[in-house]
N, C-alpha and C positions, 0 to 999 in steps of 0.2 A: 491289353493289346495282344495281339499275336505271338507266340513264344516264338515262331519263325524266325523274327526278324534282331532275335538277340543274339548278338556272338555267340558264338562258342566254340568250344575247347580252348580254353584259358583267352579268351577274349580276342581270340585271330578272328577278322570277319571273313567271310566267304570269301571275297574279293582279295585277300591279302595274301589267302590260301591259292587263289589261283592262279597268282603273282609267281609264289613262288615254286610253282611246278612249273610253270612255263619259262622260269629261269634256270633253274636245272636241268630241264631239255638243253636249252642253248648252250649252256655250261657244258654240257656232256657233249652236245654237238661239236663242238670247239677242240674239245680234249678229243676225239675219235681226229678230225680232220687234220689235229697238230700232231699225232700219232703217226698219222699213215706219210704223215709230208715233211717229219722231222728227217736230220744228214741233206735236207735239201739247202743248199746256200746258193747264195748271187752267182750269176754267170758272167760275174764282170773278170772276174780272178781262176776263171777256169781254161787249161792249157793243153789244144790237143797233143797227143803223144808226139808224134814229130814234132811238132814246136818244142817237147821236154826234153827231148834228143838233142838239140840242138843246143838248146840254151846248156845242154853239159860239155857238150863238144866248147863253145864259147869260155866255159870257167863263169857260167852266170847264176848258179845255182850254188846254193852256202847250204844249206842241210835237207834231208827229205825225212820223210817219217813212213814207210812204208803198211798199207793197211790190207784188209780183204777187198783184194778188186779194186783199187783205184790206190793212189801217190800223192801225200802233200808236200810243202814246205815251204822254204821262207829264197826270194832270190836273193842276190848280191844287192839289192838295192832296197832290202827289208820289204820287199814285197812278197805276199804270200798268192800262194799258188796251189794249184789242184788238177790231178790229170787223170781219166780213169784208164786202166789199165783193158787194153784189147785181148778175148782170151785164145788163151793157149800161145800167149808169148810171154818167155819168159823175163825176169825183173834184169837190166843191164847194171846189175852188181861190178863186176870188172870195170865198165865203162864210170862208174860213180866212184869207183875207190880209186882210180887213176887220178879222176879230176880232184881227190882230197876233198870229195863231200862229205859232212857229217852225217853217217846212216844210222834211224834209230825202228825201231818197229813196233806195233800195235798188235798184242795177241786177237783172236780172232775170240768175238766173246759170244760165249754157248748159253745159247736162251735156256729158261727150263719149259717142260715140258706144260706146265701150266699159264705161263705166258705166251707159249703157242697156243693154246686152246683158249685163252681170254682173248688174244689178237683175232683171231677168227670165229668168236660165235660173237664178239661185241657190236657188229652192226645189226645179227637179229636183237640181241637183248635189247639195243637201241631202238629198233622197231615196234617188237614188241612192248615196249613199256611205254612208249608216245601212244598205239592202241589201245591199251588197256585202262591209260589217262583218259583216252579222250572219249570210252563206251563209260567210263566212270562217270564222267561228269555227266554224259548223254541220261544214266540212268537216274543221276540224281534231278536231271530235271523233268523226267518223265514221270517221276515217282514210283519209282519199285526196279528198273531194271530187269535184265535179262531173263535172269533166277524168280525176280517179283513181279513177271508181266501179267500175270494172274494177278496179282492183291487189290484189294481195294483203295480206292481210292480218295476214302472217306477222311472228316479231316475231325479230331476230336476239337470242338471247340471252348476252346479256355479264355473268356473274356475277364480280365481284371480288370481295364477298365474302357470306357463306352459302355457300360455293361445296358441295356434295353430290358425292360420292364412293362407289366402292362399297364405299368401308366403312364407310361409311353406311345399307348394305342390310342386313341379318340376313334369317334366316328363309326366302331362298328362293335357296339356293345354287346348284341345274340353272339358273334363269332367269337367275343374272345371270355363271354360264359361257359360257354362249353369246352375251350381248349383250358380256361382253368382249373375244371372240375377234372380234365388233364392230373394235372399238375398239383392238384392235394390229393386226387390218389397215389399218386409216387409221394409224396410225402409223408401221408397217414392211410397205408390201405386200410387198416381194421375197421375204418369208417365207415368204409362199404362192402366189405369183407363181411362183416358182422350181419349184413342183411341179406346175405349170399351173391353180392354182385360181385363182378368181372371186372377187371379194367380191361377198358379196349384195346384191343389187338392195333389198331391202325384207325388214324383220322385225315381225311382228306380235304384239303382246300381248296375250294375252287371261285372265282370267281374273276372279271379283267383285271386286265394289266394295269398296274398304280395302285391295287386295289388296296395291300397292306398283307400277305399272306406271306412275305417271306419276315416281315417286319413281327408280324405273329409268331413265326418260328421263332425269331430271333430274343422277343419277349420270351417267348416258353421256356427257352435256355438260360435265360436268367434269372425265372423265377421257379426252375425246377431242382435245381440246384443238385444235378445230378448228369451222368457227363451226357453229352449232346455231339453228336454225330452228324454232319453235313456233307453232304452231295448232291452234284447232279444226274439228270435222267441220263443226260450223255456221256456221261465217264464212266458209263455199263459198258459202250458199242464200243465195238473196235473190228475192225476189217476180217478179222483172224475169228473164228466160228470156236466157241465156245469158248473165248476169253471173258465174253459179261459176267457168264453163269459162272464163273471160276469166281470174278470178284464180286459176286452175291454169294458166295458160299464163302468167303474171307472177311466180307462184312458184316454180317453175323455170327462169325466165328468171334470177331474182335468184341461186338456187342455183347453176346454171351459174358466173356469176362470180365463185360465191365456192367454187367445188370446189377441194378434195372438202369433204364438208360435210353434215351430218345432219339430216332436215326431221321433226321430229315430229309426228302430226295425230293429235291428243285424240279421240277419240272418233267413231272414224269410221263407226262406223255411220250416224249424221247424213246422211253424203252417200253411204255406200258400199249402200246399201240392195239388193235382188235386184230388179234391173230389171225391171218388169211389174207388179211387185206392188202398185204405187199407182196414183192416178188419170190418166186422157189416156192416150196414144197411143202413150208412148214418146216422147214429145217436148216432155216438161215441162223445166221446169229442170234437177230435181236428176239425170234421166236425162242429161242434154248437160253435166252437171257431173262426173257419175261416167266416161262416155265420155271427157271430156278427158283425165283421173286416169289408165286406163289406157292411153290411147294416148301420155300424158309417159313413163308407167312402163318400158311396154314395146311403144315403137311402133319405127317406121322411122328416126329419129334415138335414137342411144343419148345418155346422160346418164351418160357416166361419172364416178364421182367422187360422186352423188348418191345415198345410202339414206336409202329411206324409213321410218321407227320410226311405226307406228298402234299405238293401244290400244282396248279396246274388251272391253264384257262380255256383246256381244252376236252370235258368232260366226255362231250359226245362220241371221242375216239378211242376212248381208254375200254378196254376187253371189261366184259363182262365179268369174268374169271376175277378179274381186282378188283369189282366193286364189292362184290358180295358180304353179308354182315360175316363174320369169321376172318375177314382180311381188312379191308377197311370199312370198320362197324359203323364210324360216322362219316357223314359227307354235310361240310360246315361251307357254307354260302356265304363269302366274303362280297358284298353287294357295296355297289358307288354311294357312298353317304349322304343321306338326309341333311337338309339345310341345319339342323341342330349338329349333326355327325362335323358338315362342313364347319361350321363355328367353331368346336370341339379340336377339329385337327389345326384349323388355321391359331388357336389361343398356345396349340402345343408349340406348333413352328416359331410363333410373334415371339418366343421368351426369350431370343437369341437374340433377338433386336431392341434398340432404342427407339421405341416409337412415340408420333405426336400425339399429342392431349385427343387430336381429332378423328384418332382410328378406330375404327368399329369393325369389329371383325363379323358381328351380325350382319349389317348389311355389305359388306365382301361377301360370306356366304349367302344370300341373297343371290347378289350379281353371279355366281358360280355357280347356275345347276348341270347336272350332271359332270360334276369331276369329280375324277379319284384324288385319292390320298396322294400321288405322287403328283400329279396336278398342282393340288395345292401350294406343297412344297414349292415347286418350279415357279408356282406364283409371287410365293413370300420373297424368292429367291430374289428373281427380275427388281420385286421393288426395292431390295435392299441394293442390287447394283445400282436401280437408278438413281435412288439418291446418293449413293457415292460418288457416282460421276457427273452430279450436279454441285457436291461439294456439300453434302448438308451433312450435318450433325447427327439427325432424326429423320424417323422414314414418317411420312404422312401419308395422309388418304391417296394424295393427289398423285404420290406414286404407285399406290395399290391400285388407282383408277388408270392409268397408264400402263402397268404392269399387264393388268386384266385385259387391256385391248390389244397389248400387242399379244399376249398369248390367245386369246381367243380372235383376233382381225388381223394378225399381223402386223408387222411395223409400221409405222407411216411413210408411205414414198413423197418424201420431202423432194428429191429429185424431179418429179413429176409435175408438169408445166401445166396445168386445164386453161384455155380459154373462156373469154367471158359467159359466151351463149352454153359451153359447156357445164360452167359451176354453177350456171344459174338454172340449168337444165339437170342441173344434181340436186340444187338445193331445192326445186320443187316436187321433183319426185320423191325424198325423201320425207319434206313436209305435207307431200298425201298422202303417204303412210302413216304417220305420224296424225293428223287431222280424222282421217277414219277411225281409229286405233281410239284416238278421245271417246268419240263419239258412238264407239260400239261396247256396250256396258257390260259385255260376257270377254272382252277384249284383255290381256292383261298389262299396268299401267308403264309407262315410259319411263324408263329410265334415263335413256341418252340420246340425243340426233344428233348427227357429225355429217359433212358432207368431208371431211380429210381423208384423202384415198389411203385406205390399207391393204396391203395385200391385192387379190384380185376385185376388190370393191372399191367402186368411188365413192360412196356416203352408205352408212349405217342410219337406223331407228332400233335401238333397243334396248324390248321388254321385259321384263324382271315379273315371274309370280308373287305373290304375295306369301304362296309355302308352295311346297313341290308338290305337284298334280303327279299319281298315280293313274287317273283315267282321266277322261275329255266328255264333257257332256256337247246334246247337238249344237247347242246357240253358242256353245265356245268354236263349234269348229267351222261354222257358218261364220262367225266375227274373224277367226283366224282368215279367211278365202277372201274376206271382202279385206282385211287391213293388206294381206299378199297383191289385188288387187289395185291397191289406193295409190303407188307411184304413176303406175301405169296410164291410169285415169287423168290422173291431175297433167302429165305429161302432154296428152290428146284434149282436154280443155283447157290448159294454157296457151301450146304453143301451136297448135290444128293436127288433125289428122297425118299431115304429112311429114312431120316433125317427130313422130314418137321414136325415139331411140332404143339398141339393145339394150337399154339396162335393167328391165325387167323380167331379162332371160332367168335368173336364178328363184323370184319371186311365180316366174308361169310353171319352172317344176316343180316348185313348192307346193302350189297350189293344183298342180294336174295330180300329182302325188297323193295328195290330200283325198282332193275328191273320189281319184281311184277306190282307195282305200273305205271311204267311209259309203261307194257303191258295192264293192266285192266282198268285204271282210267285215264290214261292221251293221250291217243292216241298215243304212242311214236313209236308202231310198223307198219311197212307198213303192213305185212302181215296180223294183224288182225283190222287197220284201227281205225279210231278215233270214236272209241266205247265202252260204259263203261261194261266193266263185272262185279264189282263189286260195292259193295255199300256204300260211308263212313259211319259209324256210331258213335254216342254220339257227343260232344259238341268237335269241334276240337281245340277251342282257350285254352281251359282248358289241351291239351295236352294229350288229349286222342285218340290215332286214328287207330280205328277199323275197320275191313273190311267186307263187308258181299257179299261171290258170290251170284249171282243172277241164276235164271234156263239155263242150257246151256245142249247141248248135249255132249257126251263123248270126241266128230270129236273134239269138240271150245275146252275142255279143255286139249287135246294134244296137240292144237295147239300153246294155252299160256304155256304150259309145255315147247315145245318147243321154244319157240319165247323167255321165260326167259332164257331159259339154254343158247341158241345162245350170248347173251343181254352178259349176264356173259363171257362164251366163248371168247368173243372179246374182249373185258376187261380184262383179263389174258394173251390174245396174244399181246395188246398195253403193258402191264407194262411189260410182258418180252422183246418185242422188245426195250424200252425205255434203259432199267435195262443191258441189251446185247452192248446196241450203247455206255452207257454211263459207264461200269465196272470201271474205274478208279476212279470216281467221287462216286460210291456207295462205293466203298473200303477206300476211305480218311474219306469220312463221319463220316462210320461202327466204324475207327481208332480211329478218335475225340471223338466219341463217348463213346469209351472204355475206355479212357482216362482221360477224362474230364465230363460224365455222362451227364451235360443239354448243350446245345447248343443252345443259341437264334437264330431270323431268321435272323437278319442282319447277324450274324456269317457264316450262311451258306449259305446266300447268295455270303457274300466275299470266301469264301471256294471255292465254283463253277466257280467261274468267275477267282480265282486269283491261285487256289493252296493252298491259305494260308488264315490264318485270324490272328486276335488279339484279343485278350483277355480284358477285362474290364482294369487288372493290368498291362497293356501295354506289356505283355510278344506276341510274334508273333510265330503262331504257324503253322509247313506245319505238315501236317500228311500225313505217307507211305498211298503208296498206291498200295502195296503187299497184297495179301489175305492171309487166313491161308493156310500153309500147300502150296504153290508154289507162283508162279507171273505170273498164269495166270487164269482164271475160269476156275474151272475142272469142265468135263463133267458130264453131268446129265444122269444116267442110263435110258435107257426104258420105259417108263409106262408099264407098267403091263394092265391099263388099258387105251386106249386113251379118253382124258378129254373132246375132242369136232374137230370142224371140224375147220381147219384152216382157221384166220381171212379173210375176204376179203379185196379187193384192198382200201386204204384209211379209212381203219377202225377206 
């Protein structure tokens, strides 16, 4: 763990220490205020001077004590008394000796000269020392203070235990080869020394977010067993112009002494930005903080002994100046893991749980494509709360399968009221997706139908690959348009023409999307030929993908207007023809559906094939397959407007 968080100096914790400075103040506060407010007593016993007058004229007074500037003593009735003396009148001695009082006197007592001087510089000392507490603490939480606002900020990492290893890592086997090959040259250079090779100067990480690149770091530190150095891009910047560069020249000052030795900086885009690209002159901060950066890296004094480990998911922004081989010689691609990577991370997380006989962490990664590592995790997590808060013992599938929907669909709006004509307007739209999808053999196989609203959907159908697709051939993406298609459809021949609902709104940009694509960017249309019109833009592994047309004339852009609408067109004529051939088989579905709400795909697979299926609790089930409202598909009224020109032969 952290040495931070151990006591110290003889085991006072921070907190006990700061106890008792701030009772010291008070303390001292206390003693200044009872200083200045001491000789002060009750005004119940205080007598102005004629009333003292008097009470001697009277015989009411038995003794006085005479002092500087003011008269006590005690009356004839044992009560004590107090008068201050008005000046420049004298004490009525005669008048006291007549009445037979007893006079005694108080010499006048002479400070020294150093108690005058404690008396009056004691409120600055008191000032000053509550200041000088409270810039103390400010700096210790700043880390470095006034003196240290230049130092770095880096934090030596000493794990005893949690300590992370790479076999720790799953999932991304190329990136954590090369950061080993790391880390046996700091162990054994002569290994490669011997053949005249270099260790490298600096390795960079890039890849999205979850992906596992600080978890690499964190591996590398544990298995390099030599100190390790962490920070972020942003504990360079600071308001104040050339405080970065100061703690890039303090952080390799400290690494120097402790080479060889690994400096890892989170997130470097923060400070590694393309010079120019921001505000001023080239003379702001974070410009004289990234120039420090690479003149430590790779200036006129070498730093051997020191590589630098950066992460960062944003490659495209980082200067030129840092990528170069001499700075960071390798740039290692932490990429979202393969369905084997995925199995691989989800087997690391499962060993913290109790799980049932019945979990397969093969098909979990299956149902998971495209997640990261931290994904996953979040995955394992969810089902291990859900079966705690069902009260089980063991986590099984059926929380892994819950877990997976609400992280990828959202919760289920159990709150959420549908009406009849509604759920049954859900449940067939769904099982025309689902009915097409059978029946288009480039389609990939069903995994789940749910009409239970999640999130901003009222029913799911979803597909699982069988491995992960790197590319899409044509008949895959023609099956893809017509299964996008298949609610839509079955909607307009169930319930007519005038009944079709929004809810194919996410499915039409699905597939407008699609077709775009496979007219501009992929060559997919004869008529406009395997030529790009458009541009992809930003970083695509990050999951960003933008499009940008390029100059065309009016003629090309009716032509892709058209050539998508066609693309769609056909697509809607294959899911109706499919949806037409197959009416019995959408109507049993639609039934089960309404019935029973999720329906796995083994289920409906046997449904298709048999009429019937079974159910987990061995109950065996045929569902009608009468529609509403008759036993047979009623007619669909007229379009109003026609949608497109009829498919061609083999479409």
């Amino acid at each position: 763990m952290n040495d931070d968080k151990e006591p110290q100096d003889g085991g006072t914790s921070p907190w006990m220490k700061s106890l008792f400075i701030w009772a010291g103040i008070l303390v001292a506060l206390i003693l200044f205020v009872t200083m200045f407010d001491s000789g002060a007593e009750a005004t119940d016993n205080t007598l102005a001077y004629s009333d003292f007058l008097d009470r001697i004229e009277q015989n009411e007074v038995q003794q006085v004590e005479i002092n500087e500037g003011y008269i006590s003593g005690t009356l004839t009735d044992q009560s004590t008394f107090r008068t201050d003396m008005p000046p420049r009148v004298a004490v009525p001695m005669d008048e006291m000796r007549d009445a037979g009082i007893a006079i005694s006197g108080r010499p006048a007592e002479q400070a020294s000269i150093w108690t005058y001087v404690l008396l009056n510089l004691l409120p600055f000392i008191l000032i000053f020392g509550i200041a000088f507490l409270i810039i103390r603490q400010m700096q210790k939480n700043a880390g470095g203070g006034a003196m240290g606002f230049g130092k770095s900020k880096a934090k030596l990492l000493t794990e005893k235990q949690g300590k992370v290893t790479f076999e720790d890592v799953a999932g991304i086997d190329e990136a954590r080869e090369e950061l080993q090959e790391i880390v046996e040259f700091l162990k054994d250079p002569g290994k490669f020394s011997r053949l005249g090779g270099q260790i490298p100067k600096g390795a960079l990480l890039v890849g999205s977010p979850g992906t596992g690149k600080t978890l690499l770091a964190r591996a590398i530190a544990g298995e390099a067993e030599v100190p390790f150095f962490t920070i972020s891009g942003s504990d360079f910047v600071e308001m104040f112009v050339g405080v970065g560069a100061s703690r890039v020249r303090d952080m390799f000052e400290q690494a120097k002494k402790n080479a060889p030795c690994i400096v890892f900086i989170d997130e470097i885009d923060a400070v590694g930005r393309h010079r120019g690209a921001g505000l001023g002159n080239g003379n702001d901060e974070r410009e004289q903080t990234l120039n420090q950066l690479l003149v430590e890296m790779d200036g006129f004094e070498a730093n051997e002994g020191i590589i630098i480990i950066a992460a960062t998911n944003r490659p495209d922004v980082l200067d030129p100046a840092l990528l170069r081989p001499g700075r960071f010689d390798r740039q290692v691609v932490v990429p979202r893991p393969d369905i084997d990577g995925r199995e691989k991370i989800l087997d690391v997380h499962m060993k913290k749980l109790p799980l049932a006989p019945d979990v397969k962490s093969r098909t979990i990664a299956r149902g998971t494509p495209g997640f990261s590592g931290a994904d996953l995790a979040n995955l394992v997590n969810e089902a291990a709360l859900l079966a705690a808060r069902k009260g089980k013992r063991l986590v099984a599938m059926a929380e892994f399968e819950e877990a997976k929907d609400k992280v990828m669909m959202g919760s289920e709006r159990k709150s959420m009221v549908m009406t009849e004509d509604e759920k049954r307007m859900t449940a067939y739209h769904e099982a025309g997706h689902a009915i097409v999808s059978i029946h288009e053999k480039a389609s990939d196989p069903i995994h789940k139908a749910t009409i239970i609203p999640r999130g901003r959907a009222l029913g799911m159908v979803m597909r699982l690959p069988e491995r992960d697709n790197y590319s899409y051939h044509r008949d895959k993406m023609h099956a893809n348009l017509a299964v996008s298609m298949g609610g839509r459809v079955a909607e307009e021949i169930i319930f007519g023409y005038d009944k079709v609902s929004s809810g194919a709104s996410s499915d039409i940009q699905y597939a407008t999307k699609l077709a775009r694509d496979m007219v501009t960017q992929w060559g997919m249309s004869d008529e406009m030929g395997p030529l790009q019109y458009e541009e992809p833009q930003g970083e695509t592994f990050l999951g960003y993908s933008q499009s940008k047309s390029v100059n065309m004339s009016d003629e090309t852009a009716k032509k892709i207007d058209s050539e998508i609408r066609l693309l769609i067109d056909n697509s809607y004529s294959r899911a109706k023809q499919v949806l037409t051939d197959n009416a019995d088989e959408l109507h049993a579905l639609a039934n089960a559906l309404l019935e029973y709400e999720t329906l796995s795909g083994d289920e409906i697979d046997e449904l298709i094939e048999t009429g019937k299926f079974e159910r987990p609790d061995g109950e065996t089930v045929k569902p009608s397959t009468v529609p509403p409202g008759g036993s047979s598909i009623p007619k669909t009224k007229p379009r109003k407007r026609p949608f497109g020109d009829a498919a061609p032969e083999g479409a």
